[in-house]
PyMOL commands that place a pseudoatom at each C-alpha (Angstrom):
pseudoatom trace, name=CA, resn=UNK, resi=1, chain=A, elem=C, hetatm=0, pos=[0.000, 0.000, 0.000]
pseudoatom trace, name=CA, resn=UNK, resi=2, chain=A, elem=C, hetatm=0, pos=[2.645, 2.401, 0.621]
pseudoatom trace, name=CA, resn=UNK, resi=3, chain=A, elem=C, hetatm=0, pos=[4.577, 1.701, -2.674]
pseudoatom trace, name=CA, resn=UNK, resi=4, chain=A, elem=C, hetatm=0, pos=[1.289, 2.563, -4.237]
pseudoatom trace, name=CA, resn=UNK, resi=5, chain=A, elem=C, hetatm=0, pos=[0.756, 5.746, -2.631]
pseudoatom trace, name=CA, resn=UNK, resi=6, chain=A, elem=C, hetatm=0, pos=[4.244, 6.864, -3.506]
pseudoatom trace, name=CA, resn=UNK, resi=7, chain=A, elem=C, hetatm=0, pos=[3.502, 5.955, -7.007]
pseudoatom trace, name=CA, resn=UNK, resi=8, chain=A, elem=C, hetatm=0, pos=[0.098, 7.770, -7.023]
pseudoatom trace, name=CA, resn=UNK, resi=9, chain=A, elem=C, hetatm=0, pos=[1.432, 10.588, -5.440]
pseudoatom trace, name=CA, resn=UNK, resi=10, chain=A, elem=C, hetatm=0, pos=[4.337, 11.093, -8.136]
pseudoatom trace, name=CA, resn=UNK, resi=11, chain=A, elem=C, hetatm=0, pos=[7.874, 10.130, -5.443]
pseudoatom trace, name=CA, resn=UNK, resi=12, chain=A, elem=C, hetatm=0, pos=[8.463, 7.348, -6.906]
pseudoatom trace, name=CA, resn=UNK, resi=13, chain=A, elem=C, hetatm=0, pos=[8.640, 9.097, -10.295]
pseudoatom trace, name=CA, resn=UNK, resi=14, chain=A, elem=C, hetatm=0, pos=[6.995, 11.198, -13.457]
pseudoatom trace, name=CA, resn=UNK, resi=15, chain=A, elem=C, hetatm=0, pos=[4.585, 9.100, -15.552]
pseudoatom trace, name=CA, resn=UNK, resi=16, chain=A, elem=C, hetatm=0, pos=[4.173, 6.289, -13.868]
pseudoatom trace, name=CA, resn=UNK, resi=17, chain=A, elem=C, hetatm=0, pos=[1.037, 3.741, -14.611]
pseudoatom trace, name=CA, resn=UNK, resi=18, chain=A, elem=C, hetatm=0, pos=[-0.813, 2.969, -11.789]
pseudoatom trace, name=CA, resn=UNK, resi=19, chain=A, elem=C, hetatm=0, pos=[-1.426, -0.850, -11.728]
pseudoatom trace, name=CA, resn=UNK, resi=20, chain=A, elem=C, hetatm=0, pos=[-5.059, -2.113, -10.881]
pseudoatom trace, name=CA, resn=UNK, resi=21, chain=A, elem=C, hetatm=0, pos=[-4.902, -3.555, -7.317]
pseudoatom trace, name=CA, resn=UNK, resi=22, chain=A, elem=C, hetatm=0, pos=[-2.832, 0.005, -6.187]
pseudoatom trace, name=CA, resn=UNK, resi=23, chain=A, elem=C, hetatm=0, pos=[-5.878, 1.885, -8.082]
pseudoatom trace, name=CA, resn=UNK, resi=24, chain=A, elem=C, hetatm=0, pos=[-8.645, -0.724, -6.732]
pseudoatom trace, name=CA, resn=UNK, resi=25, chain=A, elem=C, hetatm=0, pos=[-7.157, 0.137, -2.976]
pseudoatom trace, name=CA, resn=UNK, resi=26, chain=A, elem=C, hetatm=0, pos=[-6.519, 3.345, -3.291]
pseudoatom trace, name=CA, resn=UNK, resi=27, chain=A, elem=C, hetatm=0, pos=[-10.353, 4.221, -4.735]
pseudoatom trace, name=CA, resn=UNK, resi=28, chain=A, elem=C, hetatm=0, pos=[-11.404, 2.811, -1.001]
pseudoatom trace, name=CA, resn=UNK, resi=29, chain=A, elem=C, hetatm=0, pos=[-8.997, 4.941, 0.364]
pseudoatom trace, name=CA, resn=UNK, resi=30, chain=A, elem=C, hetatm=0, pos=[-10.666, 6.878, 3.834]
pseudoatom trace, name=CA, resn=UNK, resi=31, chain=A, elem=C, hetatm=0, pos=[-9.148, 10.138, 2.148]
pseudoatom trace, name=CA, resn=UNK, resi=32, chain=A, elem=C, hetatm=0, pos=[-11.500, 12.004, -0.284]
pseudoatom trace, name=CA, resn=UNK, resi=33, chain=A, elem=C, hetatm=0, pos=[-8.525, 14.220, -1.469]
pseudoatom trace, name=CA, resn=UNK, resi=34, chain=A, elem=C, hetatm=0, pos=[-6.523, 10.676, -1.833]
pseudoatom trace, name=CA, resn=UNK, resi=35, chain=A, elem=C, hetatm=0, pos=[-9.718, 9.257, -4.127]
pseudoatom trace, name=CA, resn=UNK, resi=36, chain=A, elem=C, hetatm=0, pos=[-10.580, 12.916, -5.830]
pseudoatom trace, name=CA, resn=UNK, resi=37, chain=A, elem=C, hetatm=0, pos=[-6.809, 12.878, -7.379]
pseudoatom trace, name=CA, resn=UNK, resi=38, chain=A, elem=C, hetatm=0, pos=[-7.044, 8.847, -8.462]
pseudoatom trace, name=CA, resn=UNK, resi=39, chain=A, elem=C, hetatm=0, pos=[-10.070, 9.581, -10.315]
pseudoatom trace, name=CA, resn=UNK, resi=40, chain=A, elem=C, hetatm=0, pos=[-8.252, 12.867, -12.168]
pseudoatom trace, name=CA, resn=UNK, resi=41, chain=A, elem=C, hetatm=0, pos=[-5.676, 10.154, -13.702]
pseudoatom trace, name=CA, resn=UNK, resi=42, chain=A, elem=C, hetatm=0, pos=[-6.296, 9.443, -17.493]
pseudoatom trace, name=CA, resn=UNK, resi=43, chain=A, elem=C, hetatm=0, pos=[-4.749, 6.082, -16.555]
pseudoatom trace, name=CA, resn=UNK, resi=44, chain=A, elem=C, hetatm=0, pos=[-7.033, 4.574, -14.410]
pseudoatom trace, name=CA, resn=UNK, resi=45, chain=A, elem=C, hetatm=0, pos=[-9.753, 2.073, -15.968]
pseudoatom trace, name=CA, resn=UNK, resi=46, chain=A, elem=C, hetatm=0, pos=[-13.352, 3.185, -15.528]
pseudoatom trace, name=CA, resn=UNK, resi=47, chain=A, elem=C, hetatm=0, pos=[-14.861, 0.044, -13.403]
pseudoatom trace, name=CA, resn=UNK, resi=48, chain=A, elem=C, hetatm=0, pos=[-12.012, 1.434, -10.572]
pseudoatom trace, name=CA, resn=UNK, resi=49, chain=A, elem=C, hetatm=0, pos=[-14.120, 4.316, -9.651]
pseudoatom trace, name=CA, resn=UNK, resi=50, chain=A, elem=C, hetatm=0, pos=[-17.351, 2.796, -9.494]
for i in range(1, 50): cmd.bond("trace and resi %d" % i, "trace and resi %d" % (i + 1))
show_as sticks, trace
zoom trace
């Protein structure tokens, strides 16, 4: 969980895909601000958010 919020939150580098389990936990995330910005990513796949 913590590699994916590094990745999500860009310190672990620029451009990098979020895979579906890190998107899947981090769109149950307690943090609105944490599941706002997952759902602004062009990478994410639909069904995540829903």
């Amino acid at each position: 969980m913590i590699a994916a919020m590094k990745r999500f939150l860009g310190r672990a580098g620029i451009g990098v895909a979020i895979e579906y389990e890190d998107a899947r936990d981090l769109a149950r995330h307690p943090d609105m601000q944490v599941r706002r910005k997952l759902a602004r990513r062009a990478d994410v796949k639909p069904e995540i958010l829903y």
